[in-house]
C-alpha positions as CSV (number, residue, x, y, z in Angstrom):
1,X,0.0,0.0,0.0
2,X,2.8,2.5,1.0
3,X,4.8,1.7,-2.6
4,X,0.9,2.6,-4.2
5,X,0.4,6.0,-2.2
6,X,3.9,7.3,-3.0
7,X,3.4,6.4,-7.3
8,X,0.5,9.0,-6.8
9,X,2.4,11.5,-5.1
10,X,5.2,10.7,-7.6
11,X,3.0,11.2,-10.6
12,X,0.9,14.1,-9.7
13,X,3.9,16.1,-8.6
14,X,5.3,14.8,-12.4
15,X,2.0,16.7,-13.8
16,X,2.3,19.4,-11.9
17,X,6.2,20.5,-12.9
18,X,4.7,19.8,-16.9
19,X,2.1,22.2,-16.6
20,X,4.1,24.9,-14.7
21,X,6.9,24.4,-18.2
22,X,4.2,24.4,-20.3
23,X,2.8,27.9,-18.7
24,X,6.3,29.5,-19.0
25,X,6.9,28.1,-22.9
26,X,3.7,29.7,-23.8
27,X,4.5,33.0,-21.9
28,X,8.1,33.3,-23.3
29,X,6.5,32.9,-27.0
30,X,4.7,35.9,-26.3
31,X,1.0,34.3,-25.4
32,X,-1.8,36.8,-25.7
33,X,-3.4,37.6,-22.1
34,X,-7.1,38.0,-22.8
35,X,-9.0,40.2,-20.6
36,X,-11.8,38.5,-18.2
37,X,-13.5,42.0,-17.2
38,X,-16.3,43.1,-19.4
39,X,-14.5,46.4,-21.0
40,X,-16.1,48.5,-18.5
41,X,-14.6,50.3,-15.6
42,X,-16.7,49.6,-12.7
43,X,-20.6,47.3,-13.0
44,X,-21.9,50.9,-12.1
45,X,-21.2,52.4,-15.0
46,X,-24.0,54.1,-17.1
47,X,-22.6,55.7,-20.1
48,X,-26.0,56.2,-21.2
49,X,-27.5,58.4,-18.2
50,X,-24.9,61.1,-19.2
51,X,-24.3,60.9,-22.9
52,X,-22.0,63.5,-25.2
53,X,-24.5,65.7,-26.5
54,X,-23.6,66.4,-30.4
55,X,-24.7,69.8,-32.1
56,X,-25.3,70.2,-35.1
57,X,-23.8,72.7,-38.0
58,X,-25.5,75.0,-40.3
59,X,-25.7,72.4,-42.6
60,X,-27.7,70.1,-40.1
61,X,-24.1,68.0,-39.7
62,X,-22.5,66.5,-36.3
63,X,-19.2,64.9,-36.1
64,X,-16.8,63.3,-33.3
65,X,-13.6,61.2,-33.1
66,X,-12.1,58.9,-30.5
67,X,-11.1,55.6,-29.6
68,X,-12.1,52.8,-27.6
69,X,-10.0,50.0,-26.2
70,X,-11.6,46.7,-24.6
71,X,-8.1,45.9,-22.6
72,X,-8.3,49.8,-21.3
73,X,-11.9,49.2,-20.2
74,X,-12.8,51.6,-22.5
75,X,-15.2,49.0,-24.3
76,X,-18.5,52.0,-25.1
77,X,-19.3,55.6,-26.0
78,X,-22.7,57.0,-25.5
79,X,-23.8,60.5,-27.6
80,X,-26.4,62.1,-27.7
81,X,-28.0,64.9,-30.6
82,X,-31.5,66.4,-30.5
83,X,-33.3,67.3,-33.8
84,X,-34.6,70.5,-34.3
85,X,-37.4,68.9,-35.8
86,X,-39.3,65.8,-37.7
87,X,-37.3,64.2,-40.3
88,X,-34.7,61.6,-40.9
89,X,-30.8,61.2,-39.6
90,X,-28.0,59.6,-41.6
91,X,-25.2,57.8,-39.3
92,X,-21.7,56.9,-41.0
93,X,-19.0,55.9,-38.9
94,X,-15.1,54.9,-40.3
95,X,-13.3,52.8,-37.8
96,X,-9.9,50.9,-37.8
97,X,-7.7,49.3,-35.4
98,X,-5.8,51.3,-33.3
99,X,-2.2,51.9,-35.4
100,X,-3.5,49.6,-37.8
101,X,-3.9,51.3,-41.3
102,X,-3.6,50.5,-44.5
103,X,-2.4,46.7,-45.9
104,X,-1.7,45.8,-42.6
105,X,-4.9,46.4,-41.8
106,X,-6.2,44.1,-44.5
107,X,-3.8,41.4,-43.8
108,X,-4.6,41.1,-40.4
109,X,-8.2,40.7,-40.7
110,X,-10.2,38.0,-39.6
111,X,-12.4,36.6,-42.1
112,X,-14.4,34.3,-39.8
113,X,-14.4,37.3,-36.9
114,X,-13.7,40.2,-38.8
115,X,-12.6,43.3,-36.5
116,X,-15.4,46.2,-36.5
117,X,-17.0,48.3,-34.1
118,X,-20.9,48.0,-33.6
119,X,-23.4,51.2,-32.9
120,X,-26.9,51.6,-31.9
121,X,-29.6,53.7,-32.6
122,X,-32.3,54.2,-29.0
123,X,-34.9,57.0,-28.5
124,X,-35.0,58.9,-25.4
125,X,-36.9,56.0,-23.9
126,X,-34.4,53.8,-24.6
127,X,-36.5,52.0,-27.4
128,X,-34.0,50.6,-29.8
129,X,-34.7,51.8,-33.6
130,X,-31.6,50.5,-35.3
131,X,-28.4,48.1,-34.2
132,X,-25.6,47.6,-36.7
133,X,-22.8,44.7,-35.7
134,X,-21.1,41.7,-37.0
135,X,-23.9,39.9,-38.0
136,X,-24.9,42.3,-41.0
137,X,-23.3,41.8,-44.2
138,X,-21.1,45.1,-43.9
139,X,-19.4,43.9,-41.3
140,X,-15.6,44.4,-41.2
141,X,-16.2,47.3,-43.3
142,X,-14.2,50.4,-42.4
143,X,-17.0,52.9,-43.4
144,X,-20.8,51.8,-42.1
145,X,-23.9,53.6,-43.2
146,X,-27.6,53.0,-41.9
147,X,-30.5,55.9,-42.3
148,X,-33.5,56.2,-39.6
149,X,-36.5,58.2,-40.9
150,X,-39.8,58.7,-39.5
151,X,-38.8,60.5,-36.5
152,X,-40.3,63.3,-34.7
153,X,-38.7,66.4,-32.6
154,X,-36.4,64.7,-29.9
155,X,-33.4,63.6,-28.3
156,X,-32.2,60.6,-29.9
157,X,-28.9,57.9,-28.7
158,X,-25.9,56.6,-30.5
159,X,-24.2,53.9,-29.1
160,X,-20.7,52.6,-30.0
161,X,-19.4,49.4,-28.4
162,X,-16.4,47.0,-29.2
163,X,-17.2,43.5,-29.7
164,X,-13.8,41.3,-29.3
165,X,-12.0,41.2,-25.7
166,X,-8.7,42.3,-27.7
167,X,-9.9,45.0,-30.0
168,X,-8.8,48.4,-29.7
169,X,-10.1,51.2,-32.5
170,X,-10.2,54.7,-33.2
171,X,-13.4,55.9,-35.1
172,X,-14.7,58.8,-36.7
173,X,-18.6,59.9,-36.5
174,X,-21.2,61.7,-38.8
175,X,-24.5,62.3,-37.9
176,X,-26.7,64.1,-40.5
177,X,-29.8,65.4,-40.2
178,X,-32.8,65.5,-43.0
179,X,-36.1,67.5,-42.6
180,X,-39.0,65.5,-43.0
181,X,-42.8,64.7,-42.8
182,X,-44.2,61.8,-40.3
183,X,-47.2,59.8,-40.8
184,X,-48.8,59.2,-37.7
185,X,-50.0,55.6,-37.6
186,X,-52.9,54.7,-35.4
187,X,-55.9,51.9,-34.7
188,X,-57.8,53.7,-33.2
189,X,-60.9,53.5,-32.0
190,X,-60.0,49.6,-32.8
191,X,-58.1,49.2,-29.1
192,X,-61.1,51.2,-27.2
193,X,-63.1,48.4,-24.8
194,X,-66.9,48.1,-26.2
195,X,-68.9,49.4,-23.2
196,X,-71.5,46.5,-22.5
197,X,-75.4,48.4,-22.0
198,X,-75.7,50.0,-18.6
199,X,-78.4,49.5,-16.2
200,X,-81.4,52.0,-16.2
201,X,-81.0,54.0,-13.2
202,X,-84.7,56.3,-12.5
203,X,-84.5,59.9,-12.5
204,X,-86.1,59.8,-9.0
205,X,-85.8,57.8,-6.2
206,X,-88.4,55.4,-6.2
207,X,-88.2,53.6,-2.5
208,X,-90.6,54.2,0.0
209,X,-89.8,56.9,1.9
210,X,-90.8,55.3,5.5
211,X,-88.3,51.8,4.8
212,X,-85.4,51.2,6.8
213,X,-85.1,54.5,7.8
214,X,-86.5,54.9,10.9
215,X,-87.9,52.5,14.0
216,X,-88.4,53.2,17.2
217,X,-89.8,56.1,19.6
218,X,-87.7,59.0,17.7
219,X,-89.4,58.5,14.3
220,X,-91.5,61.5,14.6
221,X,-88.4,63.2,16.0
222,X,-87.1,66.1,13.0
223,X,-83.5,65.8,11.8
224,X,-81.9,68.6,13.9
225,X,-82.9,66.6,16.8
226,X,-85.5,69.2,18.3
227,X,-88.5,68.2,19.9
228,X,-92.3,68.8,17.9
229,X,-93.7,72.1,18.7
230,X,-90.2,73.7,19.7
231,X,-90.4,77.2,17.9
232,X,-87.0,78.5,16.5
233,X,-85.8,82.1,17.7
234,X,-85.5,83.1,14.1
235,X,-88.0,84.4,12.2
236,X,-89.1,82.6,9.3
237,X,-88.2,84.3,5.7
238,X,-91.5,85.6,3.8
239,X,-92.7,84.1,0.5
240,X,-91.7,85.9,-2.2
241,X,-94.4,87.8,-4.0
242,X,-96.1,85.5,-6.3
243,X,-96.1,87.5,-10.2
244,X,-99.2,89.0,-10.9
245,X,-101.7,87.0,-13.3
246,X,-100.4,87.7,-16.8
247,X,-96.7,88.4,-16.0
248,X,-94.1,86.7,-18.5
249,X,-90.6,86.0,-17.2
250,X,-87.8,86.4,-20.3
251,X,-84.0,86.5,-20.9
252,X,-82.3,89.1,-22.2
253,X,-80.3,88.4,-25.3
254,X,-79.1,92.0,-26.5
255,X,-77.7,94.6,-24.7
256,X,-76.6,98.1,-26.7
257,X,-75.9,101.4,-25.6
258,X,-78.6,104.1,-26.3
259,X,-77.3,107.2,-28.0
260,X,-79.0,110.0,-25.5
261,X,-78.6,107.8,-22.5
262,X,-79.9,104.5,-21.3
263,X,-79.7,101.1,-22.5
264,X,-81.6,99.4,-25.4
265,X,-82.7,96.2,-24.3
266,X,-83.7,93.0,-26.8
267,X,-86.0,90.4,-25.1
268,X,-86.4,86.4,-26.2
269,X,-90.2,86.7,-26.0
270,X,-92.4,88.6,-29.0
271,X,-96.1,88.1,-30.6
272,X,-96.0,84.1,-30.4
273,X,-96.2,84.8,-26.9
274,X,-99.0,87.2,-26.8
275,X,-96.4,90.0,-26.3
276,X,-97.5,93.8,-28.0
277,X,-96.0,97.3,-27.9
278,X,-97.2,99.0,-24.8
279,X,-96.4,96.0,-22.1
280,X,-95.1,97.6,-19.5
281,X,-91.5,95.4,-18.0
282,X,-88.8,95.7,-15.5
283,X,-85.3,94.4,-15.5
284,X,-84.7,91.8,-12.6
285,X,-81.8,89.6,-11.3
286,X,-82.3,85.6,-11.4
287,X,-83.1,86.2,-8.3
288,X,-86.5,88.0,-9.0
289,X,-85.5,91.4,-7.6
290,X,-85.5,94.2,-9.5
291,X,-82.8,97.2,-10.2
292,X,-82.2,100.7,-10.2
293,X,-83.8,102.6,-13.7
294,X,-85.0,98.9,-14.8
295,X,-88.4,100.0,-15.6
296,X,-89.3,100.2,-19.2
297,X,-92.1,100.2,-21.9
298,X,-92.0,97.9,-24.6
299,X,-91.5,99.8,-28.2
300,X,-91.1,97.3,-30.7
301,X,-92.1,93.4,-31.1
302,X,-91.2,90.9,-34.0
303,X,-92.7,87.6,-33.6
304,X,-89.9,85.9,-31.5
305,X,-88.3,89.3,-29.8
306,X,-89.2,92.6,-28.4
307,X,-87.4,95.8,-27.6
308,X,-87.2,98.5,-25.1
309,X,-84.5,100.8,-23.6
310,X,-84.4,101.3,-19.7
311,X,-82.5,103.9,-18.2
312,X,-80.0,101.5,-16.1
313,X,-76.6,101.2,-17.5
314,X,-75.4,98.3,-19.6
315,X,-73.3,97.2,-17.5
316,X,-76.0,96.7,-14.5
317,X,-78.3,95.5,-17.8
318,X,-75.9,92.6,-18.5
319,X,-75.8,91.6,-14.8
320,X,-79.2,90.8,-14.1
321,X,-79.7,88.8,-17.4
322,X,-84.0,88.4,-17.3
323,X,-87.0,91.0,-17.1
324,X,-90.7,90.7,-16.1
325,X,-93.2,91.7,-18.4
326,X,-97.3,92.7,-18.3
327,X,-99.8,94.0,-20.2
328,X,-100.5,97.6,-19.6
């Protein structure tokens, strides 16, 4: 058993000095170290909140340059441009590895994971319109062109990101902007819930006044809690004056000022209603009280209207909106 346990030890310590040669062979031919991180500086990071706001030219034309570097944890670029109003935006972007230009460039492109550097295209919400990377047929190409139209007056996102944990590029940016109609699409009513038939609900209450609402001793008892037969301190307010048999209660639907003083009064009330020059009239508030220099005499009458002038002012005129009218 002992001659057993020290083979193992004799053999794993074997594999172990193998792969610690192997380790420095690959190191001292220059082995690539590829990055583990994500190509971001810290998990917090939110390029996006805070976004490189473009402006645009006379021409309606934005550009930027720069560089990005997945090793550097440079990975992304966020910008940001506003349109000055509804049209359509061109992006191009030209990118190459970082001091690679040229045939070297070409030569040392992958043809099965070409090097290239992907953007996006979000709304202010965030809403992805457009995303361009290595799964489109341009990819690997150093100039990139996509066109978004339809859109309205707003802030709109461009996002640039690296895609290979060793790639490291400096770019070049256009953003042009087009002016341009939208067509606003829409279902509706389509989406709009049918409303199922309501119940008929009376214009009255119909219950019997005495049901459930009262039992017991202090059912003849008023609301305010006070005894039958207790007689309030306060006097009780007199009827109004009931209008005298023949009076006609109107509104008054023209107001003018007269030329030697006064106000010319137009009335909604003429010979259909039994109205004729002569009837006598007052100018009242909707409360049925009369004002100052409201009295007047009816002078003319069409068969829907009839007009008088009263020596109140217009102003008072247009407050008190209706008049009282009688035969003489």
């Amino acid at each position: 058993m002992s001659w057993w346990i020290s083979c193992q030890i004799s053999c794993r310590m074997a594999a172990l000095v193998a792969a610690v040669f192997l380790v420095s062979s690959l190191g001292a031919c220059g082995a690539v170290n590829i990055p583990t991180h994500d190509g971001y500086r810290s998990k917090r990071t939110k390029g996006w909140k805070k976004p490189k706001v473009l402006e645009f030219d006379e021409d309606f034309e934005a550009e930027t340059d720069g560089e990005l570097s997945y090793p550097k944890r440079r990975r992304a670029r966020w910008y940001a441009v506003d349109l000055p109003g509804d049209g359509v935006i061109e992006v191009q972007l030209e990118a190459s590895q970082l001091g690679v230009t040229g045939e070297e460039e070409e030569f040392e492109e992958d043809e099965e994971d070409p090097f290239d550097v992907a953007f996006e295209i979000y709304d202010k919400n965030y809403k992805r319109l457009l995303r361009a990377d290595r799964d489109d047929n341009d990819a690997g190409d150093r100039k990139r062109n996509r066109t978004v139209s339809g859109l309205l007056k707003d802030r709109y996102l461009v996002h640039l990101y690296l895609q290979r944990r060793l790639d490291e590029a400096e770019f070049v940016l256009q953003i042009k902007y087009r002016r341009g109609t939208v067509d606003m699409e829409t279902d509706f009513p389509a989406q709009v819930a049918f409303v199922e038939g309501l119940p008929i609900v009376p214009a009255f209450d119909d219950a019997p006044e005495s049901a459930g609402r009262c039992r017991g001793r202090n059912c003849n008892r008023p609301k305010n809690g006070k005894k039958p037969g207790r007689v309030s301190g306060k006097p009780r307010k007199k009827p109004a004056a009931a209008a005298p048999a023949g009076t006609i209660s109107a509104r008054i639907i023209g107001v003018r000022q007269a030329t030697r003083g006064g106000t010319h009064i137009t009335i909604d009330v003429g010979t259909s209603r039994g109205v004729s020059r002569g009837w006598k009239g007052r100018v009242v508030t909707t409360k049925g009280k009369g004002i100052p220099g409201g009295s007047f005499t009816i002078s003319r009458v069409s068969a829907r209207t009839a007009t008088a002038t009263v020596g109140a002012s217009p102003d008072a005129v247009s407050g008190a909106k209706r008049v009282r009218i009688s035969p003489p």
